[in-house]
N, C-alpha and C positions, 0 to 999 in steps of 0.2 A: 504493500500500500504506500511505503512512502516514496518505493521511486517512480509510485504510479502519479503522486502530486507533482512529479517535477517536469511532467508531459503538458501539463493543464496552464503552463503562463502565468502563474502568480505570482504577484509584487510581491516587494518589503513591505510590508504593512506593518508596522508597531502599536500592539495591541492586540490584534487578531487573533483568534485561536481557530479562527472559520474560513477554509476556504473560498464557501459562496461570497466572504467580502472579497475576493478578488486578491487578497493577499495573508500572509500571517509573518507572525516574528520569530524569533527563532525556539522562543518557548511554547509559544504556539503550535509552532508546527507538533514541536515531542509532544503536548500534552495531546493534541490530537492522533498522530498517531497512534499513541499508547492507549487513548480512551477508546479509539475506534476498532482496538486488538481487542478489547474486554479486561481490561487492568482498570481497576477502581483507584481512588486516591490519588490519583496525578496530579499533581501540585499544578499550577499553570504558571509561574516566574521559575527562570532559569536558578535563581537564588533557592528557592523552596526544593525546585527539583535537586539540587548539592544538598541540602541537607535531607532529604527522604534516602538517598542512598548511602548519606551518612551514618544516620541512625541503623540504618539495614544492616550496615557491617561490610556494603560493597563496594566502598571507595577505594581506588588505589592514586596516590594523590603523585606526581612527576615532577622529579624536581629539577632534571637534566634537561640541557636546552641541544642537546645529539641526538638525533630523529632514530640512534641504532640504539638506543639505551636500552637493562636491562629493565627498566621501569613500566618498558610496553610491553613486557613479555605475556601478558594474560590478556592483552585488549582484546577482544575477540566482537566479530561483526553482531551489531545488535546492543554493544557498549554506548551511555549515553557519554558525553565527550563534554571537558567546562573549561571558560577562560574568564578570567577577571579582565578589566581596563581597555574594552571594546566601546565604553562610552563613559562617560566621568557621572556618575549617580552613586548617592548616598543610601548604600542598603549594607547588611550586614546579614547575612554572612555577601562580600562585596562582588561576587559570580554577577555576569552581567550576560554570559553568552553559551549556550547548550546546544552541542549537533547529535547527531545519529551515526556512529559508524560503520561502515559498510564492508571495509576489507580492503584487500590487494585487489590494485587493479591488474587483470590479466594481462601478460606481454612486459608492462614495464614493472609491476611488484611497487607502483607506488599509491601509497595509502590513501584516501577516499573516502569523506563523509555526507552525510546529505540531511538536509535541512532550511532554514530561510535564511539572508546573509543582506547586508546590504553594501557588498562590495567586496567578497572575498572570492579567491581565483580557480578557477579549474584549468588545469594545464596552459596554465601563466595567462587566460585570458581572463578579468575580470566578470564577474557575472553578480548580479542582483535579482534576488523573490527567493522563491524557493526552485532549488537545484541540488547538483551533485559539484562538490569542492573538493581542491585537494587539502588533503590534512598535513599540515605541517606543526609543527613545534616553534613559536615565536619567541623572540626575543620578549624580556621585558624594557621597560625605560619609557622613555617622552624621546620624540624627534625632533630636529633641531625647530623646529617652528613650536615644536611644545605641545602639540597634542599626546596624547597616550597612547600605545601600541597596545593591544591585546598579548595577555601571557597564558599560554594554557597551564592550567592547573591540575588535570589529572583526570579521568575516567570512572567507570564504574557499571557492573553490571545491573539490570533493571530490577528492582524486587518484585520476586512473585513467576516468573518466569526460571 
């Protein structure tokens, strides 16, 4: 189902968790997903959703910024995927951005999530709404202009499944 949303053209939407609006966010998308599987309890903020997997006991949190690290050894497709500092908001626990992982992509073995974005790349071409992304491991810091970079923070399996 979720890489069947990414055939239908929908935007970034922030807010959304409904496709029929034409768009959703990035926690949107999981919680729909996940409520459309038959999982009850899906948080709907990317923030709520790190802490339901926390309390679960299914967090594995990454602390290395080398895409070979042994930290990714358990991600396995169907992992929800978290980064803080994707946009400057005061929430706490501070998670601001959640994907869906997918796997190896076949041919080149590079990694692969899918979800809504409003501006991260799939094989170095920019793309916005909901799509399929490459998964990289980012830096943390601010860029010389001083915006925030997004830092992934780590994964975890879904509870219940």
């Amino acid at each position: 189902m979720a890489l069947q949303l990414t055939t239908r053209n929908l935007d970034y939407k922030y807010g959304s968790a409904d496709p029929a609006s034409g768009g959703m966010d990035c926690s949107g998308f999981v919680f729909y997903v996940l409520s459309q599987n038959g999982l009850r309890d899906v948080p709907r903020d990317s923030s709520q959703q790190y802490v339901w997997l926390r309390k679960a006991g299914n967090f594995k949190a990454v602390n290395s910024r080398h895409e070979d690290t042994f930290e990714l050894d358990e991600l396995v497709p169907g992992d929800l995927l978290f980064w803080t500092g994707t946009y400057s908001i005061e929430r706490d626990p501070p998670i601001t951005h959640a994907m869906i992982y997918i796997g190896r992509e076949k041919g080149t073995s590079q990694r692969i999530m899918v979800g809504a974005s409003d501006g991260r790349t799939y094989k170095g071409e920019s793309r916005y709404g909901v799509s399929v992304f490459d998964f990289k491991i980012s830096r943390a810091g601010k860029t010389d202009e001083g915006r925030l970079t997004p830092m992934f923070i780590g994964y975890g399996h879904i509870p219940g499944l």
